[in-house]
SERO-4910 file (N, C-alpha, C, O; in steps of 0.05 Angstrom, whole numbers):
BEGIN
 pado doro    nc1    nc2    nc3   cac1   cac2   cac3    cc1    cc2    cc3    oc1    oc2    oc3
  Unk    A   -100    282   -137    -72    277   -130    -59    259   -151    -69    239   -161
  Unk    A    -35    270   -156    -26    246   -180      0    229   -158     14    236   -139
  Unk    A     -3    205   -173     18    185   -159     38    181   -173     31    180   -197
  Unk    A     65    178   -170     91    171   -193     99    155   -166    103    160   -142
  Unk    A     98    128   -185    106     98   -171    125     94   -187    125    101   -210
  Unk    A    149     79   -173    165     67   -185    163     38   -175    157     29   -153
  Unk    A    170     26   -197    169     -4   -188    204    -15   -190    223     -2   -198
  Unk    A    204    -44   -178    234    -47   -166    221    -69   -144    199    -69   -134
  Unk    A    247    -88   -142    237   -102   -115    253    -91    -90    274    -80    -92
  Unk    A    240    -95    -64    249    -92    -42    277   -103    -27    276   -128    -27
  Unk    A    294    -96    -18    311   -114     -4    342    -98    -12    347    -86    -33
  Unk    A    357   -100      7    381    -94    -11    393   -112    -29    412   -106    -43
  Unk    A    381   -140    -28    406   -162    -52    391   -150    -71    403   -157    -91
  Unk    A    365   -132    -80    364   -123   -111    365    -95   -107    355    -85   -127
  Unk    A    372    -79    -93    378    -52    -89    393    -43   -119    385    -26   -134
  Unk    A    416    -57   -122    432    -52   -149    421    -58   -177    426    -44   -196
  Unk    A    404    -81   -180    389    -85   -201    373    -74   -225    355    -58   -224
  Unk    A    383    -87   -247    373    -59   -261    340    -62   -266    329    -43   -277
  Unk    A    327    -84   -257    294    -86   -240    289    -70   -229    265    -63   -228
  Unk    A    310    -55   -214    298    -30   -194    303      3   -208    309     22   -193
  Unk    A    301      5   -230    311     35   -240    293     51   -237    298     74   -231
  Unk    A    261     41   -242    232     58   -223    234     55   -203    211     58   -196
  Unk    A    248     49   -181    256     58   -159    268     74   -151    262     90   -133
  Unk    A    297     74   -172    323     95   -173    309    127   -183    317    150   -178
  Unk    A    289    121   -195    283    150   -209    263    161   -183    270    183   -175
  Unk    A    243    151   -173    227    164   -150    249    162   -132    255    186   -128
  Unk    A    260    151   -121    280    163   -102    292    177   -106    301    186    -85
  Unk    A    302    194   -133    314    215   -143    300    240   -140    307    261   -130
  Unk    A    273    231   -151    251    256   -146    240    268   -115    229    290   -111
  Unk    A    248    242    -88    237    246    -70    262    258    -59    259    281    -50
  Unk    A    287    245    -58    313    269    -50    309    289    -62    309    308    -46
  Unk    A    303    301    -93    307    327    -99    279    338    -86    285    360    -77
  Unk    A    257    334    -82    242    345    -65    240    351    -36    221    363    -26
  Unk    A    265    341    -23    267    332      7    247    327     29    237    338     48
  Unk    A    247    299     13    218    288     24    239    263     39    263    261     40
  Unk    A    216    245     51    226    225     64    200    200     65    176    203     69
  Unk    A    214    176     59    189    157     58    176    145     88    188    145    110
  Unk    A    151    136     81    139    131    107    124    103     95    124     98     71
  Unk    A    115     88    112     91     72    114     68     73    101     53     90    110
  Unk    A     61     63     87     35     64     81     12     46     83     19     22     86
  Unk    A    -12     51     82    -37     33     93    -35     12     73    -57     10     62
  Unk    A    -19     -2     65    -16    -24     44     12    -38     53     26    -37     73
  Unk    A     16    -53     21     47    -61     13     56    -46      9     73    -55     -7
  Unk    A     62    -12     11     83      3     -7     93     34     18     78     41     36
  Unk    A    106     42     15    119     62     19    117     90      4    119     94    -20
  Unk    A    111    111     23    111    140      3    115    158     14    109    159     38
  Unk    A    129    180      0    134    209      7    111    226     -7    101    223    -30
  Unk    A    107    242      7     83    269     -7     96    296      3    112    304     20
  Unk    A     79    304    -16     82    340    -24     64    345    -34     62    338    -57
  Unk    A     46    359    -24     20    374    -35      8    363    -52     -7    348    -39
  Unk    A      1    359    -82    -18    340   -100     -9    321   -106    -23    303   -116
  Unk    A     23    318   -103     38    288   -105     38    282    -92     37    296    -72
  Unk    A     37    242    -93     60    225    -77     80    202    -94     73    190   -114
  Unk    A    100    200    -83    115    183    -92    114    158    -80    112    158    -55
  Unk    A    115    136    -94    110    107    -85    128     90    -93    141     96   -113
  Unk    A    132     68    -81    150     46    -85    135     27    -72    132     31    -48
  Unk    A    122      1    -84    118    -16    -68    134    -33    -53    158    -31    -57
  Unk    A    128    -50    -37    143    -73    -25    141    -96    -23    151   -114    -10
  Unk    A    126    -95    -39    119   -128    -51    142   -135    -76    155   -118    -86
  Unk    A    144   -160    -82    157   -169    -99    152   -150   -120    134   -133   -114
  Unk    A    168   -146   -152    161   -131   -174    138   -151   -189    117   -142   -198
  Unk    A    144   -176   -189    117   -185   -197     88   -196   -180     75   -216   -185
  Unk    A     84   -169   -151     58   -172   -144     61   -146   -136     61   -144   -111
  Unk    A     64   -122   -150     67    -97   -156     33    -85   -156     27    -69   -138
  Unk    A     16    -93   -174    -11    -95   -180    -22    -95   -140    -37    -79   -130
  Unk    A    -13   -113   -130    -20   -117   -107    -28    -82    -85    -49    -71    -77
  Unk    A     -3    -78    -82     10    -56    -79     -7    -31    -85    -19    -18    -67
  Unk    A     -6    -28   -103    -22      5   -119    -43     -1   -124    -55     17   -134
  Unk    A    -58    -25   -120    -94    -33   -118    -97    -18    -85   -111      2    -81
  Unk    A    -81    -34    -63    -85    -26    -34    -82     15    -40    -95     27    -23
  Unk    A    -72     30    -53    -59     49    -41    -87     66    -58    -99     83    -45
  Unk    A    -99     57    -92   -110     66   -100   -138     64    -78   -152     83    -75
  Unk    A   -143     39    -65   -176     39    -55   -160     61    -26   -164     85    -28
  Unk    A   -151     55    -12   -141     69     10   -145    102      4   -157    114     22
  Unk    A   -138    113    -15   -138    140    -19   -162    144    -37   -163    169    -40
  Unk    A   -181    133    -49   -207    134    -65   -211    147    -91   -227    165   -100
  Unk    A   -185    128   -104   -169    142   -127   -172    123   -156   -170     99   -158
  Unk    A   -177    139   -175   -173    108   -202   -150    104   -213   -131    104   -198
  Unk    A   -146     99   -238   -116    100   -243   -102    119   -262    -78    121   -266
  Unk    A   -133    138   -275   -115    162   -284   -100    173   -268    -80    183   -277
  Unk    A   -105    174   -240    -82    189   -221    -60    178   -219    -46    187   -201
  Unk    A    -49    155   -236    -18    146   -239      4    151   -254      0    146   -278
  Unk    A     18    156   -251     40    141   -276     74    125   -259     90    132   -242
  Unk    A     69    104   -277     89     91   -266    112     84   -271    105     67   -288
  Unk    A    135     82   -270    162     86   -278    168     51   -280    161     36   -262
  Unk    A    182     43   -303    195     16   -290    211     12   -318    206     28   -336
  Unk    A    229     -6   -322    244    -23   -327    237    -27   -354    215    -39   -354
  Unk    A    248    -22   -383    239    -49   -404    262    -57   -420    278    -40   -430
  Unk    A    264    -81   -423    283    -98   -428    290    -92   -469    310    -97   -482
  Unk    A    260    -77   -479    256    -74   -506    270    -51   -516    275    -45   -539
  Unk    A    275    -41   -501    291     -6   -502    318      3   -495    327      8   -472
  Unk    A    328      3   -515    362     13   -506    373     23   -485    371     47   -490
  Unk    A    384     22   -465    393     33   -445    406     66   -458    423     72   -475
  Unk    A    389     80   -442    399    110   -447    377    123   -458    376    147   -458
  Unk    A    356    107   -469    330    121   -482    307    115   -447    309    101   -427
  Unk    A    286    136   -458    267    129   -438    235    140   -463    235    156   -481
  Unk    A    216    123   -453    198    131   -469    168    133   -454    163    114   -440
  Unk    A    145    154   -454    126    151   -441    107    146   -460    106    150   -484
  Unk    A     90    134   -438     57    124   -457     37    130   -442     41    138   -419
  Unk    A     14    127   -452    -13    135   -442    -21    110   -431    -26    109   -407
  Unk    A    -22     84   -449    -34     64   -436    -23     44   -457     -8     48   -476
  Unk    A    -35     22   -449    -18      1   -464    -17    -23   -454    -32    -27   -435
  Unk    A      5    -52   -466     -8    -76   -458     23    -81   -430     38    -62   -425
  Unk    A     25    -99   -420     44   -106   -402     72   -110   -428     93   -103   -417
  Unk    A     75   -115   -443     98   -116   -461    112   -147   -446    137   -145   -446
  Unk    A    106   -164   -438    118   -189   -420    131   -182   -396    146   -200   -385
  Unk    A    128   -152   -380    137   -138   -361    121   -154   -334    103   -138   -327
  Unk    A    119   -175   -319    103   -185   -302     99   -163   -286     76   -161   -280
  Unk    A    120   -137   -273    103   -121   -255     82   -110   -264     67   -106   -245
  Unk    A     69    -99   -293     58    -91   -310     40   -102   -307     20    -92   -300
  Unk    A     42   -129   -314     25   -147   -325     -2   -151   -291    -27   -152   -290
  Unk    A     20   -153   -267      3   -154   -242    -20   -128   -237    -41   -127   -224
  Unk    A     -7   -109   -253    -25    -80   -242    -39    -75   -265    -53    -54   -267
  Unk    A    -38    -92   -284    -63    -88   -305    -76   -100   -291    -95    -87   -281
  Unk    A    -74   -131   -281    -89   -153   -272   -109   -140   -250   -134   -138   -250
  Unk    A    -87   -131   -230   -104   -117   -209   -118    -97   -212   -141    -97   -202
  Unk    A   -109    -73   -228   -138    -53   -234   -155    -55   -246   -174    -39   -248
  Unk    A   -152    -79   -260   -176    -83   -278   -169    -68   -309   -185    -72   -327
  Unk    A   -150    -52   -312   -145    -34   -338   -113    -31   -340    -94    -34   -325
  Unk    A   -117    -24   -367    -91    -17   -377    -83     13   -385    -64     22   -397
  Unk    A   -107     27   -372   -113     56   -378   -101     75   -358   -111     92   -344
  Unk    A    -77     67   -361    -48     91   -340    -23     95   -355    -10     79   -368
  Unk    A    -18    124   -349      5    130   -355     36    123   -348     40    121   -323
  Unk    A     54    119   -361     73    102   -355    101    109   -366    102    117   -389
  Unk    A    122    108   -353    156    113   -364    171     94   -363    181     84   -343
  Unk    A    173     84   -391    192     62   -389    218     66   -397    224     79   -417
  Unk    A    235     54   -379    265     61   -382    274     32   -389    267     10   -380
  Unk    A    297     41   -411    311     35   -421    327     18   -410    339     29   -391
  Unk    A    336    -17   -415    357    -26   -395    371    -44   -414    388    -58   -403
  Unk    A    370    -48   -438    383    -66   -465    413    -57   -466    421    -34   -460
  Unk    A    425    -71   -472    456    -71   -476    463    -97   -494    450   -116   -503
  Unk    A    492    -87   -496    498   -114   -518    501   -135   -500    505   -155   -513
  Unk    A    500   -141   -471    502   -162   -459    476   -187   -465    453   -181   -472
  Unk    A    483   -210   -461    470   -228   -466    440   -218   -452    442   -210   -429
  Unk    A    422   -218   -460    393   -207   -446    375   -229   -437    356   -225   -422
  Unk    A    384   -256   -447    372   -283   -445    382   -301   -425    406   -304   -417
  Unk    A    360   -313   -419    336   -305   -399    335   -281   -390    356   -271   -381
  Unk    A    316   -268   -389    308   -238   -384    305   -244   -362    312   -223   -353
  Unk    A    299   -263   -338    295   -261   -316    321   -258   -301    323   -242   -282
  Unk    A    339   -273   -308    365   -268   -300    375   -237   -304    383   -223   -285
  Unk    A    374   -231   -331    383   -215   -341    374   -187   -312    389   -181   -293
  Unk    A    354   -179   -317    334   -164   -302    344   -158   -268    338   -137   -255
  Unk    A    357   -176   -260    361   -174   -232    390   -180   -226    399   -195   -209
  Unk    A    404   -164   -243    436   -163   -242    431   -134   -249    414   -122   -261
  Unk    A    457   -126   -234    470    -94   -229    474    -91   -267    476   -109   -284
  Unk    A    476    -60   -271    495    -57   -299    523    -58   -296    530    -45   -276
  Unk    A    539    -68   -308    574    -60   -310    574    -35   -308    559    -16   -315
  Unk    A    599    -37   -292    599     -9   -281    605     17   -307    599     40   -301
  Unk    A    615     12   -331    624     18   -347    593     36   -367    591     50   -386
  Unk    A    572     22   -346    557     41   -357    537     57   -332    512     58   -330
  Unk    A    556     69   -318    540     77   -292    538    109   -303    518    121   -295
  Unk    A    555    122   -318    555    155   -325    521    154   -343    502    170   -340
  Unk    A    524    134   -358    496    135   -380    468    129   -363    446    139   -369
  Unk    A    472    110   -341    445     96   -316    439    135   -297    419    148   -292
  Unk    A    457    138   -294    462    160   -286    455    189   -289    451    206   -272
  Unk    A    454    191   -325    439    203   -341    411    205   -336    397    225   -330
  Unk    A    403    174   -342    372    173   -357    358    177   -330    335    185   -332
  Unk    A    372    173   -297    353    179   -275    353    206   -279    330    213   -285
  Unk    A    369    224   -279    363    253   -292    349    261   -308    333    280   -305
  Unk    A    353    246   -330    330    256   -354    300    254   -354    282    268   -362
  Unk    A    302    224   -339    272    216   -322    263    233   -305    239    238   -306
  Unk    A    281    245   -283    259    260   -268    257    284   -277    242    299   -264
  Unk    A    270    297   -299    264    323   -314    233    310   -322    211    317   -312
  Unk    A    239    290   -343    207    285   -358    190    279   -329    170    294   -329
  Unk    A    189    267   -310    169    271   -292    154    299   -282    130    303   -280
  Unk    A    175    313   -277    173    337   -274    156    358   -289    141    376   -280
  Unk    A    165    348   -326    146    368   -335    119    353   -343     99    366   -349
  Unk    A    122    327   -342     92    313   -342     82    327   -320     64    342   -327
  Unk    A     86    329   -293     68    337   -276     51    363   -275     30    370   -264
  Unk    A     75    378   -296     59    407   -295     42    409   -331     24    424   -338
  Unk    A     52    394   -343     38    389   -377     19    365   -386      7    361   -407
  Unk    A     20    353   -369      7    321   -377     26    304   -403     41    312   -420
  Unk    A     14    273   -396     32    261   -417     35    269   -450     56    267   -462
  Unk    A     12    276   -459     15    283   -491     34    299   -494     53    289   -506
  Unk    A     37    328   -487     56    334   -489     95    323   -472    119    329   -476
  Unk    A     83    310   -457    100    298   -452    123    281   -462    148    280   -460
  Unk    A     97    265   -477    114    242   -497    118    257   -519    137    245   -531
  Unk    A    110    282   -535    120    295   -550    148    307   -545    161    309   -566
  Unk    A    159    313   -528    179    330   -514    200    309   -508    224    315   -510
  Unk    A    192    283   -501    207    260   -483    215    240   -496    233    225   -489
  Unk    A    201    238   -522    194    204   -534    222    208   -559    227    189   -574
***
């Protein structure tokens, strides 16, 4: 079974945040699938369809790790069966880029679900959230809405994201990131 998690914090005061855009993209994928989320035997929430599920945890974004450790032992799964969607502050808004594996990049949700699986050996989509706005403190930065002036382009890349999810699921990432990157 493969998992496509998006990460994002819970709540509506960060519903708009651009922290939550691996949220915005599996919720994109689980409406265009007409699925609906449920409970899960953990911190997180998921919709399924046959060898997928889609996930969002509900833990903070930085105890994310928390989350997809409960859902991976719960279903008796490792972490090639992931890839996870989230947020990077290093990447232009409007680009999205996938990887095989890799380090947390100073991403604390990242950084919790290396911690917690023990590896850094999962596939992953990082989207794009840089603008010419001040980016410093990234923590601040991170959990504010975009101007609306760029909602047609936010708008885009959840499209373009769940196209590339889409054909990752039927191609795997190599060709993926060839096609995507």
């Amino acid at each position: 079974m493969k998992i496509i998690v998006g990460l994002g914090n819970p709540g509506s005061n960060y519903s708009s945040t651009k922290h939550n855009f691996g949220f915005w993209v599996v919720d994109n994928l689980v409406e265009q699938s007409s699925l609906k989320y449920k409970a899960g035997k953990g911190e997180y929430v998921f919709a399924q369809c046959n060898e997928y599920m889609f996930v969002k945890p509900t833990t903070y974004m930085n105890n994310s790790g928390v989350a997809i450790k409960q859902l991976l032992n719960y279903y008796k799964l490792d972490p090639s069966n992931l890839i996870i969607i989230y947020d990077d502050i290093d990447i232009e808004l409007g680009r999205i880029k996938f990887r095989a594996k890799g380090t947390d990049g100073g991403h604390n949700g990242i950084k919790s679900v290396i911690h917690h699986l023990g590896t850094d050996s999962f596939d992953r989509l990082k989207l794009g959230i840089a603008t010419s706005m001040n980016m410093r403190p990234s923590e601040q930065y991170v959990l504010k809405a975009f101007p609306k002036k760029h909602n047609d382009l936010v708008d885009e890349v959840i499209e373009n994201a769940t196209s590339g999810i889409n054909y990752y699921l039927k191609n795997g990432i190599s060709e993926t990131m060839n096609n995507f990157n």
